[in-house]
C-alpha positions in Angstrom: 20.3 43.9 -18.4 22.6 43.7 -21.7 20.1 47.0 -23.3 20.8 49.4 -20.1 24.2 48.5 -20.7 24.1 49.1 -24.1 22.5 52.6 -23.7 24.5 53.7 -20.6 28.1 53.2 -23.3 25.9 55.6 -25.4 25.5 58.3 -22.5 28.8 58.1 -21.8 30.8 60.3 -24.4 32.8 62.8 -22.5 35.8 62.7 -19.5 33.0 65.1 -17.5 30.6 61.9 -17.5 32.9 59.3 -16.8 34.8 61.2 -13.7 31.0 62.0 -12.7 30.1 58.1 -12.4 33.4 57.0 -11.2 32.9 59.7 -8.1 29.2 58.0 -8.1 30.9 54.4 -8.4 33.1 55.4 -5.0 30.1 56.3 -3.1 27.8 53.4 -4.3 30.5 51.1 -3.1 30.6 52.7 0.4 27.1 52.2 0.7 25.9 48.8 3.1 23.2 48.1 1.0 25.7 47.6 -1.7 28.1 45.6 0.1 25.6 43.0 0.8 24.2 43.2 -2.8 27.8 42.8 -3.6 28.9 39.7 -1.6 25.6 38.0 -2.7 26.5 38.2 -6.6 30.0 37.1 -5.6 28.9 33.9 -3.7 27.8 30.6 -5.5 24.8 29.3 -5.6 24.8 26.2 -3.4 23.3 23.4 -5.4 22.1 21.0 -3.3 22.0 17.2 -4.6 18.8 15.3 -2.8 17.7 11.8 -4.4 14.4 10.2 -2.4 12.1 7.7 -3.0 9.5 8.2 -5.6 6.5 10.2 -5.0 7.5 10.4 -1.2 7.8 14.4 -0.2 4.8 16.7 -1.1 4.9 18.3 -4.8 2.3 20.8 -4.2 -0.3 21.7 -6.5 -2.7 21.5 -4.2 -6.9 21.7 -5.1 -8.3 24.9 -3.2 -10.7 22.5 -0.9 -7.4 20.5 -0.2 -7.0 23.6 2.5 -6.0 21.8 5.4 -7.3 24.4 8.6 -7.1 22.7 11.8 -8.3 23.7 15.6 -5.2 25.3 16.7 -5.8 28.1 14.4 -2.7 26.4 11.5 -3.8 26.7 7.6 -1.9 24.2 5.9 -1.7 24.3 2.0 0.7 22.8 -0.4 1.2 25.5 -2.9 4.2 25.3 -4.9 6.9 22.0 -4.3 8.7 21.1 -0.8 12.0 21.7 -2.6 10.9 25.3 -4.0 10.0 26.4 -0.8 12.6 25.6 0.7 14.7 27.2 -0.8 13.0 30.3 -0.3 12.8 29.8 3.4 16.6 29.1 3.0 17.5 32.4 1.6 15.1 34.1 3.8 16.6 32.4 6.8 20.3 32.4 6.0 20.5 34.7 3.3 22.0 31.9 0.7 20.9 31.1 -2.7 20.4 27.8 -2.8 19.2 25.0 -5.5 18.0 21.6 -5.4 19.0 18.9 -8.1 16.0 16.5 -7.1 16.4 12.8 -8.1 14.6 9.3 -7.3 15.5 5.6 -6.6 12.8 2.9 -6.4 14.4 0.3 -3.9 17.3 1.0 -1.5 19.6 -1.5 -3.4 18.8 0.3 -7.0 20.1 3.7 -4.8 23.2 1.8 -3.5 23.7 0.5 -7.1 23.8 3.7 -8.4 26.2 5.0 -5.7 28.9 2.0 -7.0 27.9 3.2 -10.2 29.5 7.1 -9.8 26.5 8.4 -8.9 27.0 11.4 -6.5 24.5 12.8 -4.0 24.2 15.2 -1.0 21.3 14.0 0.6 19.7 10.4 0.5 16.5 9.0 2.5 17.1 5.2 2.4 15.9 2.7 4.5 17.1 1.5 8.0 19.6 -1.6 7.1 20.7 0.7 4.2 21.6 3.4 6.4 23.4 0.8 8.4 25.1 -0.5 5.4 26.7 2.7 4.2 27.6 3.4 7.8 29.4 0.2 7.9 31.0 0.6 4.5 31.5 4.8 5.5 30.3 6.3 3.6 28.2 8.7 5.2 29.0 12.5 7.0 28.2 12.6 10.5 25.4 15.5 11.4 27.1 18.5 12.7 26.8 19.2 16.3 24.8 22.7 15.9 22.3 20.3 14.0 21.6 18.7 17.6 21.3 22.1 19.9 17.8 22.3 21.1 18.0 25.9 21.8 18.0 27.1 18.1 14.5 27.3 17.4 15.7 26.5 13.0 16.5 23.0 14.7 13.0 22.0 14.2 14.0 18.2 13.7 15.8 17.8 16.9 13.1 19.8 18.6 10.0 18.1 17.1 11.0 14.5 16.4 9.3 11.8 18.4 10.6 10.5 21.8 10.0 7.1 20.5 12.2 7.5 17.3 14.6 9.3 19.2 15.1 6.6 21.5 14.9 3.9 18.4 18.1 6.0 16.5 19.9 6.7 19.6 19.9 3.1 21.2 20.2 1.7 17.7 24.3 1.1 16.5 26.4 -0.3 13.8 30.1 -0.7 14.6 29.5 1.2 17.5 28.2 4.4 16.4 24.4 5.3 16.9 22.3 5.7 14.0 21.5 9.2 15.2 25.0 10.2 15.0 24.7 10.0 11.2 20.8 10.0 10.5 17.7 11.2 10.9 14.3 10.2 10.5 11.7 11.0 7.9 9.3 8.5 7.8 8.0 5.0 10.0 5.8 2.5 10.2 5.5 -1.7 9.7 5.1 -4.0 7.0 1.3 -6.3 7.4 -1.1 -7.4 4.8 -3.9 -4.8 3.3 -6.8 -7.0 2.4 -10.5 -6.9 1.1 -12.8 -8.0 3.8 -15.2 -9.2 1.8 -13.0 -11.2 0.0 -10.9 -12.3 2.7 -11.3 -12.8 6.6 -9.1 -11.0 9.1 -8.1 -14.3 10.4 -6.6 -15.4 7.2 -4.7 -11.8 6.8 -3.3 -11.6 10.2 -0.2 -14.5 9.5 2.4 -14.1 7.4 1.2 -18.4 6.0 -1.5 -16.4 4.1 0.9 -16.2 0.6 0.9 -19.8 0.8 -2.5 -20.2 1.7 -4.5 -22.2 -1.3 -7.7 -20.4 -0.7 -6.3 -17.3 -2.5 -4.3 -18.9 -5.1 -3.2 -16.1 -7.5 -5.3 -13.4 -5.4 -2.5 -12.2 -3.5 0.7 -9.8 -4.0 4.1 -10.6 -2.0 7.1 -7.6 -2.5 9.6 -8.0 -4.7 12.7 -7.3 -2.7 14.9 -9.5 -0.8 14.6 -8.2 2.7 10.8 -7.7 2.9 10.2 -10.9 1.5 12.6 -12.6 3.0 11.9 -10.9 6.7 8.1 -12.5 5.6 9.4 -16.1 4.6 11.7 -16.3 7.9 9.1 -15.4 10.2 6.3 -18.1 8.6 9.2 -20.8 8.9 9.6 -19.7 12.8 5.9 -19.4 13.6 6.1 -22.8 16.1 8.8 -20.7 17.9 7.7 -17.1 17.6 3.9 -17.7 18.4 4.6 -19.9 21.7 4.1 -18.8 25.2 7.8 -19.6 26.4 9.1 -17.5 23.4 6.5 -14.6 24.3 7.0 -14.3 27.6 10.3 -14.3 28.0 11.9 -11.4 29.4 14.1 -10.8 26.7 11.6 -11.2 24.2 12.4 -8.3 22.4 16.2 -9.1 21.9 15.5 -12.7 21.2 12.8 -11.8 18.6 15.6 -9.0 16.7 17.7 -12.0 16.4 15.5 -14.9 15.0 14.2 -11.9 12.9 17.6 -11.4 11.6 18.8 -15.2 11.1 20.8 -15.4 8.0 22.5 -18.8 8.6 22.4 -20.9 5.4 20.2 -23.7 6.9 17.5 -20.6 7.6 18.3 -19.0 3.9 17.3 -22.2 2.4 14.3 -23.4 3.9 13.3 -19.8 3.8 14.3 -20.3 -0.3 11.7 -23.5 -0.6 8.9 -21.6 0.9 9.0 -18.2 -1.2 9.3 -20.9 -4.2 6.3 -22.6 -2.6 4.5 -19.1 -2.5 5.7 -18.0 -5.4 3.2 -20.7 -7.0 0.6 -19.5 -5.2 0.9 -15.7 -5.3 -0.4 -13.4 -8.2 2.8 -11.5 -8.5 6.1 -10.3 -6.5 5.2 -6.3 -7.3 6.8 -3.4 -5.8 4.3 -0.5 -6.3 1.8 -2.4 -8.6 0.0 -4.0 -5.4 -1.7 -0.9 -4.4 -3.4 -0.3 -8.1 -4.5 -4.2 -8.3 -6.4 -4.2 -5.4 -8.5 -1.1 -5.6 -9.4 -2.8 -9.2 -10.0 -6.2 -7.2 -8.2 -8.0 -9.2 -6.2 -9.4 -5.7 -7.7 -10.2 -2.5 -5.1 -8.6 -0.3 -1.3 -7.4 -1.0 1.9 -7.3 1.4 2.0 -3.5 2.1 3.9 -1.0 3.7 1.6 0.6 5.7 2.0 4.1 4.2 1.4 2.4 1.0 -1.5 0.7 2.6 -3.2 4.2 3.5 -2.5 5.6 -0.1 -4.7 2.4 -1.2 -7.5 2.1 1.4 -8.0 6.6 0.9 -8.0 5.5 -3.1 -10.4 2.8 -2.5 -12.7 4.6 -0.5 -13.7 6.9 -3.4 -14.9 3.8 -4.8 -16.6 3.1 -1.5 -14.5 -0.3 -1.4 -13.0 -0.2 2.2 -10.5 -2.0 2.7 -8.6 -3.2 6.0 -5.2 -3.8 7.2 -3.8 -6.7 9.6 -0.2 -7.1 11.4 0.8 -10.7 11.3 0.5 -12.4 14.9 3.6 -13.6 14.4 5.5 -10.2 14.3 6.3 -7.0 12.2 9.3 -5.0 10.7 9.8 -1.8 12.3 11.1 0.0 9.5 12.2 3.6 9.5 13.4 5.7 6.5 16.1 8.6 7.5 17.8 11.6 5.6 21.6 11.4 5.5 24.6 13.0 4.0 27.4 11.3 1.7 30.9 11.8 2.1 31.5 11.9 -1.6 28.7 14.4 -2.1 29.6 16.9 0.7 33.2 16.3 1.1 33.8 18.7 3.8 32.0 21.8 2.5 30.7 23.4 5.4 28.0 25.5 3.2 26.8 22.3 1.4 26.6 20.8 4.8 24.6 23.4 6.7 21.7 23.4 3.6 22.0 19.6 3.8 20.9 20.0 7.5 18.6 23.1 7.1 16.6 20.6 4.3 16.5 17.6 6.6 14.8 20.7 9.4 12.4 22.3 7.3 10.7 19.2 6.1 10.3 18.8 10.2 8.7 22.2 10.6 5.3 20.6 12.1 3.1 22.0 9.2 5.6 20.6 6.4 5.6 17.4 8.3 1.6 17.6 8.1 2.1 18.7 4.0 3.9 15.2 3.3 1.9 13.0 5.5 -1.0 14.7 3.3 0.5 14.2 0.1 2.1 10.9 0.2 0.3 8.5 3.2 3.2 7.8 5.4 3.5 8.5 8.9 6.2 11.6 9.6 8.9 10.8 12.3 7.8 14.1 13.7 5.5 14.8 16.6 5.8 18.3 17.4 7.6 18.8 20.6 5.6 21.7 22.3 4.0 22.3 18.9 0.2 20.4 18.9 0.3 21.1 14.9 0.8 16.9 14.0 -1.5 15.8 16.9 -4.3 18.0 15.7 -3.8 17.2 12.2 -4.2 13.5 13.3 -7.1 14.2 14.9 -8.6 15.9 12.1 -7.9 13.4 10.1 -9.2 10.3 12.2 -11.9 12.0 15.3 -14.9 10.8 15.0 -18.1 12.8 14.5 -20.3 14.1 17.3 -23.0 12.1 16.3 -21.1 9.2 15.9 -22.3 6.4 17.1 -19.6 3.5 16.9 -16.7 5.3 18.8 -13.3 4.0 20.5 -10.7 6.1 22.3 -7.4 5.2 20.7 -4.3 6.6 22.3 -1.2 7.3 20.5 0.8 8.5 23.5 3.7 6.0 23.2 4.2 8.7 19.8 4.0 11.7 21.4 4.8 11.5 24.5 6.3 8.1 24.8 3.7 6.9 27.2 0.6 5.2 25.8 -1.3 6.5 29.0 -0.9 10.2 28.8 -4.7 11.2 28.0 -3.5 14.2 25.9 -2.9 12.5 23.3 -5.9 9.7 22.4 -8.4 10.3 19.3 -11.9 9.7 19.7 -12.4 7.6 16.7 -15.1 5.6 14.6 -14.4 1.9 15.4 -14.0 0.8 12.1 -10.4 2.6 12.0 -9.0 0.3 14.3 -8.6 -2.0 11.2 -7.7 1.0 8.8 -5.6 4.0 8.3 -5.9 5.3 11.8 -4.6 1.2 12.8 -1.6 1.8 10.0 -0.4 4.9 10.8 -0.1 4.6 14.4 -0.2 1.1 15.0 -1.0 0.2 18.8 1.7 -0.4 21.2 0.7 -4.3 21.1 1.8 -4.4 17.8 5.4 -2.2 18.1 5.6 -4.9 21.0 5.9 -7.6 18.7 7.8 -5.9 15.9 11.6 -6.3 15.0 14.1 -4.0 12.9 16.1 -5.3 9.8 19.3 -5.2 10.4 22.7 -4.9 8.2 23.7 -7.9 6.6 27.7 -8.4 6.6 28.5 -9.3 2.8 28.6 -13.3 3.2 25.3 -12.9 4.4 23.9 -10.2 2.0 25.6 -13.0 -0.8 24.1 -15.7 0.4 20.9 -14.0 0.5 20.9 -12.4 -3.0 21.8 -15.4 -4.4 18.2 -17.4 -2.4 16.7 -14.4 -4.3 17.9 -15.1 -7.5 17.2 -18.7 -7.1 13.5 -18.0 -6.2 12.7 -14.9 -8.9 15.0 -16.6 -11.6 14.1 -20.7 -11.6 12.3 -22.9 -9.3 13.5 -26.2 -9.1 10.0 -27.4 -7.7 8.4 -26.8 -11.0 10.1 -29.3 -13.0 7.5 -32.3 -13.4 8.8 -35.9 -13.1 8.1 -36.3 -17.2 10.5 -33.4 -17.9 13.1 -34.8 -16.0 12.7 -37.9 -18.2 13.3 -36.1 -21.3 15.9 -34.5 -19.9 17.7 -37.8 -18.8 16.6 -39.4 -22.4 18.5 -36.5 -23.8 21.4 -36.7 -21.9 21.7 -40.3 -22.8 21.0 -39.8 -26.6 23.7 -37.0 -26.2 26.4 -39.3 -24.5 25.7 -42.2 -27.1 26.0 -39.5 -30.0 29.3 -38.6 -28.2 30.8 -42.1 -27.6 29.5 -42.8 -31.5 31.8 -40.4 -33.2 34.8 -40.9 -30.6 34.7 -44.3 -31.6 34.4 -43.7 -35.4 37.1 -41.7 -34.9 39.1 -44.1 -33.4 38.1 -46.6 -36.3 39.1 -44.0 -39.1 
């Protein structure tokens, strides 16, 4: 661009010429074409701040027999990055240059950290009780209306997400305000234990007792966050309560569960303290992503796994025809949900930023984009499709069985897609072994979201009190203190005092 300048100064060595391209310059500038050329290379790029979990939204790159082509007629192919195509979709949509500043965070209190830290986003996908938390604390931008009108067919979120997510972000509230109000869904599924059959039985994976449970001393993984493990811990101290028939049949046993789910007096915090410090002796390791590696090498029985996680691992496995299996505690689940929302600090009331905020949270819904990230990353995408069969036929391509198959179940997944576990449209025909694997973690049965409970927000007493049981249990554990060493601790102390009461007493002498 700087050469044609250079040679069209050159050209131009008379009055003639220059009166010739100023009458040019006049007619140029009354052209259309040019007046949109002209207001683009005015306008600022809109950069667009996003920070996610790690390795959670597909990067493309994809191997040619990665071609996903499915019975509806949709090819599905994951060429260049989610975030690069967006942005082209976004300019050919809207007409808008716009760039993404991509970033990570490995837990949701390492994002909130570097929040208080100064760190400044536009878009974040935490977790449930972390979107609650920033709700509370308000931090977040509430979704624009026109982000919620069905009838624009660019609102693919609202048009596609699943009646039974809808219902869980619209009926669930913090201070009021519905979750929906300020997020929306990206990913879901519950927390269980991914095990090695031949290694461990299902009846031994299927309580959340199993970390403590001497058979598998130092062959099993337990999370290392506060909340999971601690939702874990509270639920083996309640299993009297939560596994009896009076508790289970009661007709508010859904709201009765949330709550003992969600117990954060101090007399529950501390005998749910003893027992991680009681598992922690037993356990191989508190890991947060390491779990998944370690038991496709076998060196741990079974790991507590998110169950996108868990499908990651059992797929990985399977190449080494290891197949492992995945059980939901009897005693209950977390129902956990991640969700894209905005931050006040990060948009601050710029409509522009705002509306690519929302387009990005929409185009990652687009059925086929939704099917590109379930792909790449083994979660299970809040969206379902609405009148589009794109996610339903990718699940059946995924999971239906073979027509010569001879081991097959019907499993239906209508309480997903239709919000009714009976509607025969939607129920795979698949082997039976995938009751017990990725099929069973992805799209758990409705028995299990029966028995499942949601994290909630914990006020700050409470989200004090916790830390500091977690610091106590990862830090120092009282219980592994033998009686000797508190012998030479007290013969210490004494020989310390007499040395004390020695020289005060020379002292007094001199």
């Amino acid at each position: 661009m700087k050469q044609n300048r250079r040679k069209m100064m050159r050209m131009i060595s008379s009055g003639i010429a220059l009166i010739m391209i100023a009458t040019l310059l006049v007619l140029l500038v009354a052209s259309p074409f040019v007046k949109q050329t002209t207001a683009l290379a005015k306008d600022d790029v809109i950069t667009l701040r996003v920070c996610n979990w790690e390795e959670y939204i597909d990067l493309g790159e994809w191997d040619e027999e990665e071609l996903i082509e499915l019975d509806n007629g949709v090819s599905i192919f994951g060429e260049q990055t989610m975030m690069d195509d967006f942005c082209n979709w976004y300019y050919e949509t809207y007409g808008k240059r716009v760039e993404i500043e991509y970033s990570c965070f490995g837990t949701n209190e390492d994002l909130y950290n570097q929040l208080t830290l100064g760190d400044t986003y536009d878009l974040v996908c935490p977790s449930e009780y972390m979107i609650m938390k920033l709700m509370a604390e308000d931090m977040l931008q509430p979704l624009s209306e026109e982000f919620f009108d069905e009838t624009n067919e660019n609102n693919y979120y609202i048009r596609g997400v699943s009646p039974f997510i809808r219902e869980a972000f619209e009926t669930n509230e913090i201070n009021g305000s519905a979750w929906s109000e300020y997020a929306a869904g990206f990913m879901w599924g519950v927390t269980g234990i991914l095990y090695n059959p031949e290694e461990m039985t299902e009846e031994d994976a299927s309580t959340w007792n199993v970390f403590n449970n001497p058979d598998y001393y130092r062959r099993i993984t337990i999370k290392d966050n506060v909340r999971d493990s601690y939702f874990a811990a509270v639920a083996a101290c309640k299993d009297d309560l939560l596994l009896s028939d009076d508790f289970i049949n009661a007709p508010d046993y859904q709201e009765r569960l949330a709550i003992e789910m969600n117990d954060v007096s101090k007399d529950t915090i501390k005998e749910a303290q003893d027992l991680l410090q009681d598992w922690k002796d037993n356990v191989y390791a508190f890991e947060t992503d390491s779990g998944k590696a370690d038991i496709v090498s076998g060196k741990i029985a079974a790991n507590y796994q998110w169950s996108g996680d868990a499908v990651y691992a059992m797929d990985l496995a399977e190449e080494d025809d290891v197949y492992l299996e995945y059980a939901v505690p009897k005693e209950c689940t977390n129902l956990w949900f991640d969700g894209w929302v905005m931050l006040k600090d990060g948009i601050k009331n710029d409509v522009e930023k705002q509306h690519a905020a929302e387009a990005f949270i929409n185009f990652v819904s687009m059925p086929e984009n939704a099917v590109r990230n379930m792909y790449y990353i083994g979660y299970t995408s809040v969206i379902s499709g609405g009148e589009d069969d794109t996610v339903f036929e990718y699940l059946n391509w995924c999971y239906g069985a073979e027509e010569d198959a001879e081991d097959v179940v019907s499993y239906p997944v209508g309480f997903f897609f239709a919000q009714d576990n009976e509607d025969e449209n939607y129920v795979i025909e698949a082997d039976a072994e995938q009751t017990k694997r990725q099929l069973f973690a992805q799209y758990p049965p409705q028995e299990v979201l029966e028995r499942s409970a949601i994290m909630q927000y914990f006020d700050e007493t409470a989200s004090k009190d916790a830390n500091q049981m977690w610091i106590n249990v990862r830090c120092f554990n009282i219980k592994d203190v033998s009686f000797s060493t508190w012998l030479l601790i007290a013969a210490v102390l004494c020989l310390v005092i007499a040395v004390a009461q020695r020289i005060r007493a020379d002292r007094y002498k001199g």
